[in-house]
C-alpha positions in Angstrom: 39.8 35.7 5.2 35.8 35.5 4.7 34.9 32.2 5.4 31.3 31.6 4.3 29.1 28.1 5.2 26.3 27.5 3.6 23.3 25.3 5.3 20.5 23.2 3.7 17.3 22.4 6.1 16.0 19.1 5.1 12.6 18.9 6.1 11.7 15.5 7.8 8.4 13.6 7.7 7.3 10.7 9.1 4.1 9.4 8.7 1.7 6.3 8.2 -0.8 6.6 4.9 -2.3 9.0 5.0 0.9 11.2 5.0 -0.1 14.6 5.9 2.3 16.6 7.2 4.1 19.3 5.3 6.5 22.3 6.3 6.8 25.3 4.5 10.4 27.2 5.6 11.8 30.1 4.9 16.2 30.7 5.7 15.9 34.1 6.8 14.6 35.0 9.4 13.6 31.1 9.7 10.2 31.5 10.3 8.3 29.0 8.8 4.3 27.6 8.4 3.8 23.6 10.2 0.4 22.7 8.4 -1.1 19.4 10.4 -3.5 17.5 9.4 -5.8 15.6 11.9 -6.3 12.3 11.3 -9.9 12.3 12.8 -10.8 14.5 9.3 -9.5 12.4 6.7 -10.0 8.8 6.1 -7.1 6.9 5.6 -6.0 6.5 2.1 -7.0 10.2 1.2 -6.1 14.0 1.3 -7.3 17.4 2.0 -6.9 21.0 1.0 -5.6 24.0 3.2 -7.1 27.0 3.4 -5.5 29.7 5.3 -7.4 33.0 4.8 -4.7 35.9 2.8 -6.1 38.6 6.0 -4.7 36.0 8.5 -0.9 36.1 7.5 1.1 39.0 6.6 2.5 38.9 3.3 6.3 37.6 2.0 8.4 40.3 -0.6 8.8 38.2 -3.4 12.4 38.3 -3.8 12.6 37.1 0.0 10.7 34.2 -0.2 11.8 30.1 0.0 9.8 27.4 0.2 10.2 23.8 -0.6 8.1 20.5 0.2 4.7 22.2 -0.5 2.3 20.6 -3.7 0.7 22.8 -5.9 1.7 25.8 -3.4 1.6 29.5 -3.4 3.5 32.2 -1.5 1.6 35.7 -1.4 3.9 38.6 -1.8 2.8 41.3 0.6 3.8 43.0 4.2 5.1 42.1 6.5 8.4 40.9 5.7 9.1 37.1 7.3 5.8 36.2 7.1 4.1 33.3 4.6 0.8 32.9 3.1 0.2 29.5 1.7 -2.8 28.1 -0.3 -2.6 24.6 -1.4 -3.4 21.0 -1.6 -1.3 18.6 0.0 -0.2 15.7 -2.6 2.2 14.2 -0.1 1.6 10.6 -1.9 1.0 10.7 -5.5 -2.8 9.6 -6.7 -4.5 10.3 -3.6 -7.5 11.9 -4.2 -9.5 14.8 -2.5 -12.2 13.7 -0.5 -15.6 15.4 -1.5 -17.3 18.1 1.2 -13.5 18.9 2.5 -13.6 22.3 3.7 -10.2 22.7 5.1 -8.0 21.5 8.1 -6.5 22.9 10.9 -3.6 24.3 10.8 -0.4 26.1 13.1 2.1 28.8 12.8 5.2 27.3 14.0 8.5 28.9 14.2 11.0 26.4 13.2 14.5 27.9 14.2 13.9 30.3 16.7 11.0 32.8 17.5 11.7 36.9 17.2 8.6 39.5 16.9 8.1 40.8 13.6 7.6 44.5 12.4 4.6 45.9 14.2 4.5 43.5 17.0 3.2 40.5 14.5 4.8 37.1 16.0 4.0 33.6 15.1 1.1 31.9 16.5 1.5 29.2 18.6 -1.1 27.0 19.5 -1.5 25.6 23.5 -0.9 22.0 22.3 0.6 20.4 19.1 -1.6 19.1 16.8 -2.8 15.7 16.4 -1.0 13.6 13.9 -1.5 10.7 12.3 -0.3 7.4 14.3 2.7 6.4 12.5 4.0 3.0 13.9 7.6 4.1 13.4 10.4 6.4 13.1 13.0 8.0 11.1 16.4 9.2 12.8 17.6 11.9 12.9 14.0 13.3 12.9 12.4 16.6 12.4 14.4 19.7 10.6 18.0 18.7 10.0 21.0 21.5 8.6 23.3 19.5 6.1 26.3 21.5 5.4 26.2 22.7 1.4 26.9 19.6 -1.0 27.0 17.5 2.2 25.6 13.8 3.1 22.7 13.1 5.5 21.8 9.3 6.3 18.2 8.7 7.6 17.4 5.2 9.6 13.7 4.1 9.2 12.6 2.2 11.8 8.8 0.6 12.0 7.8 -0.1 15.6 7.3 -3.9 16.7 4.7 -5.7 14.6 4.8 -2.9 11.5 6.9 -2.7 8.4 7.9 -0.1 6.4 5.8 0.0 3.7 7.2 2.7 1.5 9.9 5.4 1.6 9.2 8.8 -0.5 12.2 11.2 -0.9 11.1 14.4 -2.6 7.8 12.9 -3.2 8.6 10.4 -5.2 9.0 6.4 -3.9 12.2 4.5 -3.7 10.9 1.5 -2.1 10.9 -0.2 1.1 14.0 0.7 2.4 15.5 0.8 5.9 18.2 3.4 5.2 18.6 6.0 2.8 21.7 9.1 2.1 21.1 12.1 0.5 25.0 13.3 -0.4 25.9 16.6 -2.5 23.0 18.5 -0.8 22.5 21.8 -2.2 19.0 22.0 -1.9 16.1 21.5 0.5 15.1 17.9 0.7 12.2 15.7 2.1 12.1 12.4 3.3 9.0 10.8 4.6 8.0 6.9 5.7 4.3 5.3 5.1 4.2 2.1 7.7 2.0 -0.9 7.9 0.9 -3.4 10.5 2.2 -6.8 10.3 -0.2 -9.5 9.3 0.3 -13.3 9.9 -1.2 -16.1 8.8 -2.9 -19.3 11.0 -3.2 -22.5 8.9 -5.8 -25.1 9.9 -5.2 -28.3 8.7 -7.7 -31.6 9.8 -7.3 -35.0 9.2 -9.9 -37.4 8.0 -13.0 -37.7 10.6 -13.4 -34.1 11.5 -13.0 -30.5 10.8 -11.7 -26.9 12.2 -13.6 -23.9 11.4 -12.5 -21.9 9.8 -11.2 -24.3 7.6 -9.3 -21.7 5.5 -6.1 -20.4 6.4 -7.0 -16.4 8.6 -5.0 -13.7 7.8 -4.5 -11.6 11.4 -2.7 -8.7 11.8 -0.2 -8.4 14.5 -1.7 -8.3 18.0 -4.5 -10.1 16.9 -6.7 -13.1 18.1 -8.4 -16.1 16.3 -10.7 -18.8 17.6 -10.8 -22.2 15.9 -13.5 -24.7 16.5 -12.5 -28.6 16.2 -15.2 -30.3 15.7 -15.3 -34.6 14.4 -17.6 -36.3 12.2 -20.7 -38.5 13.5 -18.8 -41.3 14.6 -15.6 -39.9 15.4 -13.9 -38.1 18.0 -10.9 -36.0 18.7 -7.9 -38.1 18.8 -5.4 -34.9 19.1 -5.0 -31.1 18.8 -1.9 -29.5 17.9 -0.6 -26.0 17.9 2.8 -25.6 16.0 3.1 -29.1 15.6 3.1 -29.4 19.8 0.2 -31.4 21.0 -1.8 -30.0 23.6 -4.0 -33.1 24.2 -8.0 -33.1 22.6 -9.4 -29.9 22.8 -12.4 -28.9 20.5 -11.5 -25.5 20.1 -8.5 -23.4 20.6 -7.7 -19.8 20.5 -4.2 -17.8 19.0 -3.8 -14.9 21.3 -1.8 -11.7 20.6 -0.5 -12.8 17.6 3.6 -12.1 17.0 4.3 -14.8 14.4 2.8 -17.8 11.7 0.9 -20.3 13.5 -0.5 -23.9 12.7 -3.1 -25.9 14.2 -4.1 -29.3 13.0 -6.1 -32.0 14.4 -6.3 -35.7 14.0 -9.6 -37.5 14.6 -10.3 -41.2 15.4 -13.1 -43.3 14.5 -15.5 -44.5 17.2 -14.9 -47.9 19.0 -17.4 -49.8 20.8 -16.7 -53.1 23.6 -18.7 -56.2 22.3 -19.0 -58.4 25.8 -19.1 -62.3 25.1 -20.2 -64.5 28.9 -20.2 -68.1 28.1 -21.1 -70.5 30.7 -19.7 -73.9 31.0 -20.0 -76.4 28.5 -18.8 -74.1 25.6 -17.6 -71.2 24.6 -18.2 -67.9 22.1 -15.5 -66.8 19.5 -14.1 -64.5 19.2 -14.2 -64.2 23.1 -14.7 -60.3 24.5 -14.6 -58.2 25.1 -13.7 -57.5 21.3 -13.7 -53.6 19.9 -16.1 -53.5 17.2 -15.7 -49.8 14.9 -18.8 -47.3 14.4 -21.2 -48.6 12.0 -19.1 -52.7 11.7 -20.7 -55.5 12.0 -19.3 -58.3 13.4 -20.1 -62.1 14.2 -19.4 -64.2 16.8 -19.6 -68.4 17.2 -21.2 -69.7 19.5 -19.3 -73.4 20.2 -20.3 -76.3 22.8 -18.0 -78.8 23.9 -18.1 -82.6 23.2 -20.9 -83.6 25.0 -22.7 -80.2 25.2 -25.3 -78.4 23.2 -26.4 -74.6 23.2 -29.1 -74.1 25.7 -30.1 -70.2 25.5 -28.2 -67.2 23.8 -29.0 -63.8 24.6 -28.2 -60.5 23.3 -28.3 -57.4 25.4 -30.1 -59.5 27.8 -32.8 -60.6 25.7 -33.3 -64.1 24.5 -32.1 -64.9 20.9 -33.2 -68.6 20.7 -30.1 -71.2 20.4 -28.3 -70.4 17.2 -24.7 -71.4 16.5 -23.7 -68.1 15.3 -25.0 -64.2 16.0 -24.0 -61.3 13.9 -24.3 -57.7 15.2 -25.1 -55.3 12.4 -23.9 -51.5 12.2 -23.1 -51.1 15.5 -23.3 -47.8 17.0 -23.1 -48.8 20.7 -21.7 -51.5 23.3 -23.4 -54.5 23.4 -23.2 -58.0 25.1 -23.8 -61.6 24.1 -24.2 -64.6 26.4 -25.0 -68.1 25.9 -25.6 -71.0 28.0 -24.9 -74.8 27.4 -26.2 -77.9 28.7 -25.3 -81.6 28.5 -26.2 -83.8 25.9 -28.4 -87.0 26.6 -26.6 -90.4 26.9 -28.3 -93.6 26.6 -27.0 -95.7 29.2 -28.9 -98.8 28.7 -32.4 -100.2 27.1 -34.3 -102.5 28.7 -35.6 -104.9 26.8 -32.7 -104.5 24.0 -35.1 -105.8 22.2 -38.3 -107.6 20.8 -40.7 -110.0 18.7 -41.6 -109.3 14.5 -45.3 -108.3 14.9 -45.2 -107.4 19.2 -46.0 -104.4 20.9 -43.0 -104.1 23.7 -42.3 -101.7 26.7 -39.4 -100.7 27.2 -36.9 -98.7 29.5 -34.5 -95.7 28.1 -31.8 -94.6 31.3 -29.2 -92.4 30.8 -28.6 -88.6 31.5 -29.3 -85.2 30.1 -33.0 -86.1 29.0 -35.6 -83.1 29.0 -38.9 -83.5 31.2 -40.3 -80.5 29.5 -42.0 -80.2 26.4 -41.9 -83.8 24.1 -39.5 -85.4 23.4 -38.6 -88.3 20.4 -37.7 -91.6 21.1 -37.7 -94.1 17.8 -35.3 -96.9 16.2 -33.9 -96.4 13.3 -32.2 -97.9 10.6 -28.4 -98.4 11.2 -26.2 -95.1 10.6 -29.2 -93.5 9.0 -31.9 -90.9 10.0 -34.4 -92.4 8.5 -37.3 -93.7 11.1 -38.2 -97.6 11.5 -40.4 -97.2 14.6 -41.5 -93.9 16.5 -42.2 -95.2 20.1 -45.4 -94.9 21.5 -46.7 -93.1 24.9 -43.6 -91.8 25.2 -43.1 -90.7 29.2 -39.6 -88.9 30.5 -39.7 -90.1 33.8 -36.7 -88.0 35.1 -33.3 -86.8 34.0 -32.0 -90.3 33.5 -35.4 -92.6 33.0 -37.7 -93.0 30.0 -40.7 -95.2 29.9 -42.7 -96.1 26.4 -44.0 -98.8 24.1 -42.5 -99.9 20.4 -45.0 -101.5 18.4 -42.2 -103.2 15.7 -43.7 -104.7 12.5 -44.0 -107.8 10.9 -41.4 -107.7 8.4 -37.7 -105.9 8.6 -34.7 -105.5 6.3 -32.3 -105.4 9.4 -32.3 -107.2 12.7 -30.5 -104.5 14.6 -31.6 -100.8 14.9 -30.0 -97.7 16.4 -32.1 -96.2 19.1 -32.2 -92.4 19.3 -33.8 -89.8 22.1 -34.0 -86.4 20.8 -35.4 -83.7 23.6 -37.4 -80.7 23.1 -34.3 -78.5 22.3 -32.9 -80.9 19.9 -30.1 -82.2 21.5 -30.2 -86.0 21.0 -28.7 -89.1 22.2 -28.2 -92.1 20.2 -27.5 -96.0 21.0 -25.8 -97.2 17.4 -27.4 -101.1 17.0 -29.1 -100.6 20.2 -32.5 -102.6 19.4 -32.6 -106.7 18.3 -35.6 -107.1 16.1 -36.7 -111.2 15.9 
């Protein structure tokens, strides 16, 4: 019995765009042409053209020649037997085009299943080290030349390295997508099967609340292994409140930087406005509301009441240390800073008694004013006037403040009066005022 097996070589090739690799076999006596691009000598995306010289390799008998895998090839018939000539272009991925001022690639002789020396002593070259390919970020198992018994199966496993992605798988030339796995079954023919690979790319989304901003405000495409800086940066006014990567906070940072990038990443950032302490120092006597220290916002304003207590009247107010006069109420306007506000208070006069209470239609009287609280600086006012009314009967005359608690003076009263009793009012420089209701008797 004459039991025959056939074998199929499927020609394997793996490699990232540009693909240029392409084998060239022949069955018997298996010597076969490796032609290997190198990748320093065509730009990515594009191919090249082969040109091996007819005086370099023997020829191939016509009727003994098999090739498969080869674009646009041509075997030269010719001596010796076992030997192949090719002159192409490699078309490895369809609609590449050939770069201009190409004038050919390196290339090796490479005996693919098993070296013997050809009729007058002609052996396959070898070269001292394999040529350069391509890097291809990935694999495809089983790899290189594979014998698939006649109308047998072969399954292939593409595999792209950590961080890549298959991109595209050709079989023959022709794509079938994406795929991790593919079976050729009923072989009865040579075959190829070949993997482009690309780098993963990720994307980093900045996202910033109101008050500030990240730069680059756009979400950055990086591909894998990569790094990105982000600046944070607030608004006039505003600061960073928080920072956070992944939705994690790391605290306020103003920038931040993604290092050898594996996956998605967020980074967002809130912002706060500006707050500023408004001190308030009241002595005794009264008091300033709202009391501090208060927080006042960037650019606010905010007013504050300034309030004696019975008995008391507003004696200085400063702001930031420098005197404001005596108002009842102070208003900062767009604040952009701290700021303080004090104000002192002193007692009001009080009209203890007057002596005389009182006097003759027509007379000019002295008269004695003691009390408290009366200013010896500046002038002060000392009149009667008519009951529960501000309206003036009698300014006093020569007026003197003796001390805190004594004023001297003269009233010169009229002939004729509508009333016979008159309040009697001091007011001191600062306009704090004291009064004695029906204090004076007019006769």
């Amino acid at each position: 019995m004459l039991i025959l097996a056939v074998f199929i070589a499927i020609v394997v090739t793996i490699a990232a765009a540009p693909v240029l690799f392409v084998q060239v076999q022949h069955p018997c006596p298996a010597l076969g042409a490796q032609v290997s691009h190198d990748s320093s000598l065509i730009p990515p995306g594009q191919t090249g053209r082969d040109e091996i010289p007819a005086e370099k390799i023997p020829d191939l008998p016509r009727n003994n020649r098999s090739w498969s895998g080869i674009a646009d090839g041509a075997v030269r018939n010719g001596y010796p037997p076992g030997a192949v000539s090719v002159i192409h272009s490699i078309n490895p991925i369809p609609g590449l085009k050939l770069p201009a001022g190409n004038r050919g690639l390196p290339i090796s002789l490479t005996n693919l299943m098993g070296t013997r020396p050809e009729p007058d002593g002609i052996t396959p070259s070898v070269p001292a080290e394999p040529p350069r390919l391509p890097e291809v970020h990935g694999t495809i198992s089983p790899s290189g030349v594979t014998t698939v018994t006649y109308q047998g199966s072969q399954q292939y496993t593409i595999t792209p390295d950590p961080g890549y992605h298959i991109e595209n798988v050709f079989v023959n030339g022709e794509s079938v997508g994406a795929v991790p796995a593919f079976l050729f079954t009923n072989v009865h023919a040579n075959h190829t099967i070949q993997a482009r690979f690309g780098i993963n790319s990720y994307t980093i989304t900045p996202s910033a609340g109101h008050g500030g901003s990240i730069l680059p405000r756009d979400p950055v495409i990086v591909d894998y292994g990569g790094i990105v800086d982000l600046l944070i940066t607030p608004e006039t006014g505003y600061h960073i409140a928080d920072v956070f990567v992944d939705g994690v906070s790391i605290g306020s940072r103003n920038e931040y930087t993604f290092m050898n990038i594996e996956k998605n990443h967020t980074l967002s950032a809130s912002f706060a406005i500006n707050r500023f302490a408004i001190t308030t120092l009241a002595g005794s006597g009264g008091t300033i509301e709202p009391s501090g220290p208060v927080q006042a916002s960037y650019g606010s304003n905010r007013t504050f009441s300034i309030l004696p207590d019975d008995g008391y009247h507003i004696a200085t107010v400063s702001v930031d240390g420098s005197p404001a006069g005596s108002p009842s109420r102070y208003t900062f306007v767009d604040i952009l800073a701290p700021h303080t506000l004090s104000a002192t208070f002193a007692p009001n006069p009080v009209i203890a008694r007057i002596d005389p209470p009182g006097g003759k239609n027509g007379q000019t009287g002295q008269f004695t004013i003691t009390g408290t609280g009366f200013v010896t600086s500046g002038v002060s006012r000392v009149g009667l006037y008519y009951p529960g009314t501000s309206t003036v009967f009698v300014d006093g005359d020569s007026i003197r403040v003796a001390s805190p608690t004594r004023i001297t003076g003269n009233f010169a009263l009229p002939v004729r009066q509508s009333h016979r009793y008159y309040d009697v009012r001091v007011t001191n420089p600062d306009g704090s005022s004291a009064i004695q209701p029906s204090g004076f008797e007019v006769t």
